[in-house]
N, C-alpha and C positions, 0 to 999 in steps of 0.2 A: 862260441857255442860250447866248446869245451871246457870251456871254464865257467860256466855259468850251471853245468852238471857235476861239477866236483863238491862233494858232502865233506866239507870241513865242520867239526868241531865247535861249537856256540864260542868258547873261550878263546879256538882261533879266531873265528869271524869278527867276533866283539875286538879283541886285542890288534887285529888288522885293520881295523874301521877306523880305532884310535892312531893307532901306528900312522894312517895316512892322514886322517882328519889331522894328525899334528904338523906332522911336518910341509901340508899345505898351507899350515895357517902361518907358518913360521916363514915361508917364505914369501906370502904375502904379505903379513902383516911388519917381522922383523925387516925384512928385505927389498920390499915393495917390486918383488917378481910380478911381471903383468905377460910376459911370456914364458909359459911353464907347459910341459907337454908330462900325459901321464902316458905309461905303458904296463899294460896287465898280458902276464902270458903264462901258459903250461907248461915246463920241459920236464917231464916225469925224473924224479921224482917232486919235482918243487915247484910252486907259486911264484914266477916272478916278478917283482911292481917294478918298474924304475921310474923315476918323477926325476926332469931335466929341467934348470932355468937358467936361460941364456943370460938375464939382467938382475935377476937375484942377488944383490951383496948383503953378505950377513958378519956382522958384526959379532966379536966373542965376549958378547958381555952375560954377566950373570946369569940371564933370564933365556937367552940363548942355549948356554951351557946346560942347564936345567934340564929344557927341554932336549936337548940330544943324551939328557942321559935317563930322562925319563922313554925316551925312545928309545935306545938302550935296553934299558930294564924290560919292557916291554916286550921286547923282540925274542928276550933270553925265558922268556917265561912261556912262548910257545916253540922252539928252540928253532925259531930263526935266526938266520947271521941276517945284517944290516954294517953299508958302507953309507958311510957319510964323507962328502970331499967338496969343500967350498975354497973358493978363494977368490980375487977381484972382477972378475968374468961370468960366475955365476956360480950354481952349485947341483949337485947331482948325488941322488939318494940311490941306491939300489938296495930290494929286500926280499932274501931269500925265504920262502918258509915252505918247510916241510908238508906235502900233502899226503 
């Protein structure tokens, strides 16, 4: 509930939508994640997403890279910090932004 009354920014919300729109697809599509859990929360001052997949393997090819750095870019442009950490077990997004 509290997070659904916080008046972010059109440029946040747009730039957050994509932010997670990507790296859903990324772990579906690159990684073939079929268990992925999202988590949206408040801790003032900040918005925080975290997106977990237990069986998401992502591979660092081109198209991958791309995209983590087009999320990246992204992230830096409403000046949120973003961790990205994958490895043979799954992989796990957390993403900070400013509210």
């Amino acid at each position: 509930d509290r997070i659904s009354s916080l008046k972010l920014e059109m440029k946040t919300r747009h730039e957050l939508f994509i932010i997670i729109k990507s790296m859903l697809r990324m772990i579906v599509e690159e990684g073939g994640g079929k268990e992925t859990q999202m988590n949206i929360d408040y801790n003032k001052p900040k918005l925080v997403v975290t997106i977990l997949s237990s069986d998401s393997v992502i591979t660092n090819n081109e198209g991958t890279q791309q995209r983590k750095e087009d999320v990246k870019r992204r992230a830096q442009e409403i000046n949120a910090d973003i961790e990205i950490q994958t490895d043979h077990k799954g992989m796990s997004i957390i993403l900070l932004v400013p509210v």
